[in-house]
N, CA, C and O atoms as a GROMACS GRO file, in nm:
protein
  364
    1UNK      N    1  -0.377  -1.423   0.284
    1UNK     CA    2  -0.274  -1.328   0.249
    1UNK      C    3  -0.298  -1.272   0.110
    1UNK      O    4  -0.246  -1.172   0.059
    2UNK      N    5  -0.373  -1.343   0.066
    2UNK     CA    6  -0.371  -1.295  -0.122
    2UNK      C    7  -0.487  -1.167  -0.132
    2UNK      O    8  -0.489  -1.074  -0.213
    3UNK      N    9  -0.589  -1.202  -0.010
    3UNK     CA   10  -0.695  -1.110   0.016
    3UNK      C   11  -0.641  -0.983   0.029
    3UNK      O   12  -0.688  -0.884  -0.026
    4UNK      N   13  -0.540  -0.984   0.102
    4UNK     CA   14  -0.491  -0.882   0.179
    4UNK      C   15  -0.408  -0.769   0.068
    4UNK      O   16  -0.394  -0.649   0.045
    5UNK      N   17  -0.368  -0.909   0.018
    5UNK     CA   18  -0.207  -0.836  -0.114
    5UNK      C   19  -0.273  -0.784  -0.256
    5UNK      O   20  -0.216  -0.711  -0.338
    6UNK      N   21  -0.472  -0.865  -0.272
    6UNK     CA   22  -0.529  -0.767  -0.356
    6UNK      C   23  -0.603  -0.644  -0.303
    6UNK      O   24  -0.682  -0.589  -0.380
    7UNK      N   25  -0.583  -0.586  -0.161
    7UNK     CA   26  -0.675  -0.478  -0.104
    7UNK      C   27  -0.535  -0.393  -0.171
    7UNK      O   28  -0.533  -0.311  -0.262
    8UNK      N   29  -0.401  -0.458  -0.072
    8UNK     CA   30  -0.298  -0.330  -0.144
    8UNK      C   31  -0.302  -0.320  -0.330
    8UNK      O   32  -0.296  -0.213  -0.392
    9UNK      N   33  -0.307  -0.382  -0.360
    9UNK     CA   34  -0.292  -0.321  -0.516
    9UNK      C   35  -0.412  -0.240  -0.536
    9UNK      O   36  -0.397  -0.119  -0.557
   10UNK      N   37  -0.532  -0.293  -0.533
   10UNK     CA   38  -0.644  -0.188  -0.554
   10UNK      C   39  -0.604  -0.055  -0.489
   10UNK      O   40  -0.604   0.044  -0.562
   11UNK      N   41  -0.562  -0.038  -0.335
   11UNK     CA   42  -0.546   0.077  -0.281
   11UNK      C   43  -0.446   0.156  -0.383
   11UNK      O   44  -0.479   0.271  -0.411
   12UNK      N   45  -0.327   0.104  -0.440
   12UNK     CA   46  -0.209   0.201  -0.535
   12UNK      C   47  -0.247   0.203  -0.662
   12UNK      O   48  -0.206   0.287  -0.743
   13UNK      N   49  -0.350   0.088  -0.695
   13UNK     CA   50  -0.448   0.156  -0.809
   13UNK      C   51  -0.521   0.286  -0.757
   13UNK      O   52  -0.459   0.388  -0.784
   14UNK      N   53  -0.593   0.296  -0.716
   14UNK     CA   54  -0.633   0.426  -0.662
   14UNK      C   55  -0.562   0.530  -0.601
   14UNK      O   56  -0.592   0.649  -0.604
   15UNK      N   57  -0.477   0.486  -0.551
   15UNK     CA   58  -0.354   0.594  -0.539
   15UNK      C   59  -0.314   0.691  -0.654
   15UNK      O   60  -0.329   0.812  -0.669
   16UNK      N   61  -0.248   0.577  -0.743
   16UNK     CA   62  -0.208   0.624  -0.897
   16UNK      C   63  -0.313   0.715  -0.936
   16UNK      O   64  -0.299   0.837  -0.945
   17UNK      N   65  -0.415   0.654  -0.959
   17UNK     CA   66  -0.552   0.752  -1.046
   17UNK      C   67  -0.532   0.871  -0.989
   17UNK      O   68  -0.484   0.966  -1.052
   18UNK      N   69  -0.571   0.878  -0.856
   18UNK     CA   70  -0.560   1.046  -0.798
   18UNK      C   71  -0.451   1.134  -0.790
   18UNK      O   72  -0.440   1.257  -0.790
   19UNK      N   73  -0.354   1.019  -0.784
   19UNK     CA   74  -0.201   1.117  -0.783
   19UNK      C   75  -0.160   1.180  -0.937
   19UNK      O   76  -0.113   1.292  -0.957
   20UNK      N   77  -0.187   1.084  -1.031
   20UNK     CA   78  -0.143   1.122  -1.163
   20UNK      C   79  -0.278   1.200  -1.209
   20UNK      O   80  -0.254   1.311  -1.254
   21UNK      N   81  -0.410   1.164  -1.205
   21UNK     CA   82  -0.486   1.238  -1.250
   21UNK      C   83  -0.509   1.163  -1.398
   21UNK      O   84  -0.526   1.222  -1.504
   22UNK      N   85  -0.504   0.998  -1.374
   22UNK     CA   86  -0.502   0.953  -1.475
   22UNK      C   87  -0.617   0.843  -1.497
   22UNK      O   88  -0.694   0.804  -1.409
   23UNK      N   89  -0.613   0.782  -1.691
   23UNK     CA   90  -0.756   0.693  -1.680
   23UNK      C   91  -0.716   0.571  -1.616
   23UNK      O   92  -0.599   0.535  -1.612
   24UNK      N   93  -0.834   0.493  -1.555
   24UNK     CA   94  -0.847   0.379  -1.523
   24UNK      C   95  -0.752   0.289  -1.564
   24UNK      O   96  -0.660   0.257  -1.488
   25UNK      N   97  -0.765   0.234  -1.703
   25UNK     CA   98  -0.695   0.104  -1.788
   25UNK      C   99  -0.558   0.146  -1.790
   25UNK      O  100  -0.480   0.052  -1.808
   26UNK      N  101  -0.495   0.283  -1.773
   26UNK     CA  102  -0.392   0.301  -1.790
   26UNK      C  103  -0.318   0.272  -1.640
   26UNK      O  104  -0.225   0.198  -1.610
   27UNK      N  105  -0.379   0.337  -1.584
   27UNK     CA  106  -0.341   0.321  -1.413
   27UNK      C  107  -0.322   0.158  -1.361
   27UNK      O  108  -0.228   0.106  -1.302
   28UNK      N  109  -0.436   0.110  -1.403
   28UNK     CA  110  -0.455  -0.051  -1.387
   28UNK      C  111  -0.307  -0.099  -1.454
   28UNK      O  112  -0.229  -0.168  -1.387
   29UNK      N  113  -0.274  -0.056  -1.594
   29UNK     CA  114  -0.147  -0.140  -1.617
   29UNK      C  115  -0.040  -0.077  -1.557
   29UNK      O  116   0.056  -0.154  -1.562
   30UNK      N  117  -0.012   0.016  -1.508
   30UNK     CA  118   0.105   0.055  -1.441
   30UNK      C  119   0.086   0.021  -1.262
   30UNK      O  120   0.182   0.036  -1.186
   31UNK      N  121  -0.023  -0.017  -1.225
   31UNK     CA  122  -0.015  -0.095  -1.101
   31UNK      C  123   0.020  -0.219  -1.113
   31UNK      O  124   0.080  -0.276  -1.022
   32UNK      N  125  -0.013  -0.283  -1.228
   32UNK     CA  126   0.079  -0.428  -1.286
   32UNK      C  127   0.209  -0.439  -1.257
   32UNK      O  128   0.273  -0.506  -1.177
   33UNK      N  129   0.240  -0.341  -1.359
   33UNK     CA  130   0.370  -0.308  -1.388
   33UNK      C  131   0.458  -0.278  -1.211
   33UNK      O  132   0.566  -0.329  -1.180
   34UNK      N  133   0.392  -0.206  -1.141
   34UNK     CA  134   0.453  -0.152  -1.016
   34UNK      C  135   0.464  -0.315  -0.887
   34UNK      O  136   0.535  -0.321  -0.787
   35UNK      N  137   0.373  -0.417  -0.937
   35UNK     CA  138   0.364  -0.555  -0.886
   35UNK      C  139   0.487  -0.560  -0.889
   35UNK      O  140   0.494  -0.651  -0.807
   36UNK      N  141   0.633  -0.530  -0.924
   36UNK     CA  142   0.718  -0.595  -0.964
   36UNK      C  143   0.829  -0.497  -0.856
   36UNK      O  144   0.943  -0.540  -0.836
   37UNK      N  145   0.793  -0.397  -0.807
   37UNK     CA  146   0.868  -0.303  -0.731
   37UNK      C  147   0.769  -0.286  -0.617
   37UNK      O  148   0.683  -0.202  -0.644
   38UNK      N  149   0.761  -0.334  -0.516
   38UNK     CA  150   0.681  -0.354  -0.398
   38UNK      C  151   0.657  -0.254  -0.326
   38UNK      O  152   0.547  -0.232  -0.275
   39UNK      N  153   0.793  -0.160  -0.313
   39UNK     CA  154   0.782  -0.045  -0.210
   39UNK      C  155   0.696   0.064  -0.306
   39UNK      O  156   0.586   0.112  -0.277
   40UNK      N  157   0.752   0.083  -0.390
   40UNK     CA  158   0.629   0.203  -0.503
   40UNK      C  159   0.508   0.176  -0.504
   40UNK      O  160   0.427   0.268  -0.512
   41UNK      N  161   0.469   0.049  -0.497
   41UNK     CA  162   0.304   0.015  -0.517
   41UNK      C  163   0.289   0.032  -0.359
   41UNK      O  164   0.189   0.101  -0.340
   42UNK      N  165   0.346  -0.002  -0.243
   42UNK     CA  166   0.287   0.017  -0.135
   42UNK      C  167   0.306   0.167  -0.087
   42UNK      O  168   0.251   0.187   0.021
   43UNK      N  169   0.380   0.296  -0.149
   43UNK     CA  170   0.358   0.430  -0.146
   43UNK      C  171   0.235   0.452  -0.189
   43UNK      O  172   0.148   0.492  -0.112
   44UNK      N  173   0.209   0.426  -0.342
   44UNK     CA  174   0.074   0.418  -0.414
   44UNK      C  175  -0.024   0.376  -0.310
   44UNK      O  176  -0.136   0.426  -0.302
   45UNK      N  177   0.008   0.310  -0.252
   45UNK     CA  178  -0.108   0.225  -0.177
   45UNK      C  179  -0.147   0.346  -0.030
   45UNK      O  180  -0.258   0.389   0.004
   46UNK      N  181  -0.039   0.368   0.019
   46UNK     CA  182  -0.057   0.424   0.135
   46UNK      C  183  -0.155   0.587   0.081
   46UNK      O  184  -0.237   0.661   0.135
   47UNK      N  185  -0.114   0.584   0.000
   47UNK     CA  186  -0.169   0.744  -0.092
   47UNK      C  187  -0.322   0.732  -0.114
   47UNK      O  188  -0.408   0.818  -0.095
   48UNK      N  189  -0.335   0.596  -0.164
   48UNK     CA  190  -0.510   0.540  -0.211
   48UNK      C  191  -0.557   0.560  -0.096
   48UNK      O  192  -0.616   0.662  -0.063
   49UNK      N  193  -0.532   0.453  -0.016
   49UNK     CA  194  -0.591   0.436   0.120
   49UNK      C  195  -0.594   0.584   0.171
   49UNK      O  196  -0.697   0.636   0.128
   50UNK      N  197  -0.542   0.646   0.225
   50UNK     CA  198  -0.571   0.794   0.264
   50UNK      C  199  -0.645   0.890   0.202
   50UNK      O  200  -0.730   0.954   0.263
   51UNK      N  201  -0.615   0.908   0.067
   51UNK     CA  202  -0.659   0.973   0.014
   51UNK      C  203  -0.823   0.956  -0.075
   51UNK      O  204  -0.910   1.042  -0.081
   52UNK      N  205  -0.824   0.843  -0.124
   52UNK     CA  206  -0.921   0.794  -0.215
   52UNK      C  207  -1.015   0.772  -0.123
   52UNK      O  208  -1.117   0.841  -0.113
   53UNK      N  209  -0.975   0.626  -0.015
   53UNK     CA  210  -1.052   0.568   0.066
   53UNK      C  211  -1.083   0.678   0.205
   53UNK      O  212  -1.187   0.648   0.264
   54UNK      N  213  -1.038   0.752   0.242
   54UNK     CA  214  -1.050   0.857   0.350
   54UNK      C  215  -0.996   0.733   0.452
   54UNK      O  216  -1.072   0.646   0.494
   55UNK      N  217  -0.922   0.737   0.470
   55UNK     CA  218  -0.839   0.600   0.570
   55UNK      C  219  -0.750   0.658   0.657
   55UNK      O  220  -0.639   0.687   0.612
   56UNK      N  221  -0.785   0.690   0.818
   56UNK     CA  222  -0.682   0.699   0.854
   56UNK      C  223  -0.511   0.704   0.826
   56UNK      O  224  -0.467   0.649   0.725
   57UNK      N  225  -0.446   0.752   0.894
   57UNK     CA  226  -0.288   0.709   0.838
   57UNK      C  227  -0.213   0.591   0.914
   57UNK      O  228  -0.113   0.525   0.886
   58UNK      N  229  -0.304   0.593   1.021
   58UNK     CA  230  -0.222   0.441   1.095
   58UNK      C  231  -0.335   0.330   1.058
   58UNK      O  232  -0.320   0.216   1.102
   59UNK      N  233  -0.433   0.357   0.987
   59UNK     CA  234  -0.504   0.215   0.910
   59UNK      C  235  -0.424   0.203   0.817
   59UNK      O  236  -0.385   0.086   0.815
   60UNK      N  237  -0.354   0.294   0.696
   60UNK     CA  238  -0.276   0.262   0.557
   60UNK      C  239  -0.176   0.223   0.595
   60UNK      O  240  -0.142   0.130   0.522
   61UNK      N  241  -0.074   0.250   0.704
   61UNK     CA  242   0.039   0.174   0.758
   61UNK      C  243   0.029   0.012   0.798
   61UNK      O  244   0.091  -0.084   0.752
   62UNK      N  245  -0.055   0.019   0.883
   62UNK     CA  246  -0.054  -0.122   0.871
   62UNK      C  247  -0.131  -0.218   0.762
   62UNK      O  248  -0.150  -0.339   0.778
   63UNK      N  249  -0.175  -0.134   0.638
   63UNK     CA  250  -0.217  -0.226   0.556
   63UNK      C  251  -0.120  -0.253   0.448
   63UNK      O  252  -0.116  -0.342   0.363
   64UNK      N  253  -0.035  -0.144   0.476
   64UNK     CA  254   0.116  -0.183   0.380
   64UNK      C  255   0.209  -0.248   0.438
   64UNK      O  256   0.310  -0.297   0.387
   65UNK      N  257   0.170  -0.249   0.566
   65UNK     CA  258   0.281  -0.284   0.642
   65UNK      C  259   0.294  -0.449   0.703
   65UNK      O  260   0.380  -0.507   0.768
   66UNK      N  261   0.137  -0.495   0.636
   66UNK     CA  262   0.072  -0.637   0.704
   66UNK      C  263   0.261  -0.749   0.676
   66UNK      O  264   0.303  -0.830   0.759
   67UNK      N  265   0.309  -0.725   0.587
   67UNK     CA  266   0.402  -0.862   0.537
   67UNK      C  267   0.501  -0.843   0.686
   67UNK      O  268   0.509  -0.924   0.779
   68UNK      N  269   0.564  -0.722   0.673
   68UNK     CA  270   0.664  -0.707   0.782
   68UNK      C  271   0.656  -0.770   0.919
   68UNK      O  272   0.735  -0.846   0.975
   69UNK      N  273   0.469  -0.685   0.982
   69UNK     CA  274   0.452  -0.793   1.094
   69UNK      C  275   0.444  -0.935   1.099
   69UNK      O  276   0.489  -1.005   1.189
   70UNK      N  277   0.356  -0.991   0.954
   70UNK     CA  278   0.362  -1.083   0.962
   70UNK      C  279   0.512  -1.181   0.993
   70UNK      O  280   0.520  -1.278   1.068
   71UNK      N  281   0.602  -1.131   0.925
   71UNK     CA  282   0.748  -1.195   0.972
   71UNK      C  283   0.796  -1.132   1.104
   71UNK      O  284   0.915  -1.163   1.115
   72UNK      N  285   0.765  -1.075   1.184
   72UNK     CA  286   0.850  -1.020   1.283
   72UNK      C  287   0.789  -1.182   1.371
   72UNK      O  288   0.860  -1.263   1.430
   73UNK      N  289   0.641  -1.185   1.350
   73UNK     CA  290   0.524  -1.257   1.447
   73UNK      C  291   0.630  -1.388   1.399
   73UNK      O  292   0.696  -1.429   1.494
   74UNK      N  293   0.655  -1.458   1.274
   74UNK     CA  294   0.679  -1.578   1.284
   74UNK      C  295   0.752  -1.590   1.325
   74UNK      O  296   0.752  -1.647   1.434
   75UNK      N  297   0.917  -1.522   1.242
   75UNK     CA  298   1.027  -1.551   1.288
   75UNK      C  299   1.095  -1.496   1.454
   75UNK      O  300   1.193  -1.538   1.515
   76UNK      N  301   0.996  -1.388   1.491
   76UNK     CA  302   1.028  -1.367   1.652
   76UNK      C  303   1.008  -1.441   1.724
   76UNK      O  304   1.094  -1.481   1.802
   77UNK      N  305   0.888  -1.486   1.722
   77UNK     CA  306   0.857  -1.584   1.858
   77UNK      C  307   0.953  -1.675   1.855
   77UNK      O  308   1.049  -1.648   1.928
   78UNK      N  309   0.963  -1.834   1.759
   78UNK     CA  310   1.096  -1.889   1.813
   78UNK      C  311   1.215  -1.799   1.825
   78UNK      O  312   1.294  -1.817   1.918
   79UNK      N  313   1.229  -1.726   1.758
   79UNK     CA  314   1.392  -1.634   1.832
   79UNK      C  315   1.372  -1.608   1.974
   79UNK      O  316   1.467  -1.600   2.052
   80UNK      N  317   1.294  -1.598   1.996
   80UNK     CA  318   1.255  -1.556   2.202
   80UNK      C  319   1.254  -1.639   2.243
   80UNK      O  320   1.314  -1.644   2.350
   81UNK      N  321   1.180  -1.783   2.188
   81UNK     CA  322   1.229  -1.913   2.271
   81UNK      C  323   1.371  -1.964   2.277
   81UNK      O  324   1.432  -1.988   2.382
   82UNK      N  325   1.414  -1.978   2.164
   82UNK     CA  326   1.538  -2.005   2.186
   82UNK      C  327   1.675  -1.888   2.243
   82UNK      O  328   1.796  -1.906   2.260
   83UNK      N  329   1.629  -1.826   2.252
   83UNK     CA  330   1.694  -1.707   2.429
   83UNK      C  331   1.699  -1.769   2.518
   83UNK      O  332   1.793  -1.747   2.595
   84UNK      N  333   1.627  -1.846   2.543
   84UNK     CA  334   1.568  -1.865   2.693
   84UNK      C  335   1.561  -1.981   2.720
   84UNK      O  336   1.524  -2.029   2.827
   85UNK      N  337   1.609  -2.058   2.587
   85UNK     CA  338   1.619  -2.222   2.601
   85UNK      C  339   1.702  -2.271   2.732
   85UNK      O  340   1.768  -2.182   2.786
   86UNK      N  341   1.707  -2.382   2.781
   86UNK     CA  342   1.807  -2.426   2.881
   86UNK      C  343   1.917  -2.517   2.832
   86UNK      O  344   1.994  -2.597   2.885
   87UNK      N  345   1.899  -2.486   2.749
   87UNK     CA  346   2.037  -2.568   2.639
   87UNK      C  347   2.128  -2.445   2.606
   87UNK      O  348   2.212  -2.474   2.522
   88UNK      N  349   2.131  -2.375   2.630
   88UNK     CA  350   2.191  -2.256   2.625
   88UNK      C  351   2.319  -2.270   2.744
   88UNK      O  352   2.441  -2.284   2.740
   89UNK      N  353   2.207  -2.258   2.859
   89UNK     CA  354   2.325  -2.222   2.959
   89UNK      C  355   2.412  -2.389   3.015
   89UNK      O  356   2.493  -2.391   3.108
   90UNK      N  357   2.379  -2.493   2.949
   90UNK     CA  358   2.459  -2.601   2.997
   90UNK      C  359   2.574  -2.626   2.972
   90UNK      O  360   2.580  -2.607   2.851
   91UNK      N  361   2.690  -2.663   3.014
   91UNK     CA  362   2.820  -2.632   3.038
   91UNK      C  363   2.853  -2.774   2.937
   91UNK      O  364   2.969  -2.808   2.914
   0.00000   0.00000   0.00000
């Protein structure tokens, strides 16, 4: 997961650079800084990835989007088992 959570920052590092039109070291600390507000760095991110990286738009979605599935995957599956448990319907 950490692999994953440094592809998104690099991607809104590169986002930033092209969107602002700005230097490196400066961009680098305001992607720091943006670590702290998740949805802005993963706009940044979706922007890099498309734009910088030439990335599809449904590759940058799901690379911003990896945390969400990841919780739908954990916390869904037992929620579907326990639907369907038979402890449910016993009187």
């Amino acid at each position: 997961m950490l692999s994953i959570s440094a592809v998104v920052f690099f991607a809104g590092w590169d986002g930033i650079i092209i969107a602002f039109d700005m230097n490196k070291v400066i961009a680098f600390i305001i992607a720091l800084i943006l670590l702290e507000f998740p949805i802005i760095l993963a706009v940044a991110a979706l922007y890099g990835a498309v734009n910088a990286w030439e990335w599809p738009i449904w590759g940058a979605i799901l690379l911003v989007m990896w945390p969400l599935a990841f919780t739908i995957i954990v916390n869904g599956i037992p929620s579907v088992f326990s639907l369907f448990s038979l402890s449910r319907f016993k009187n």
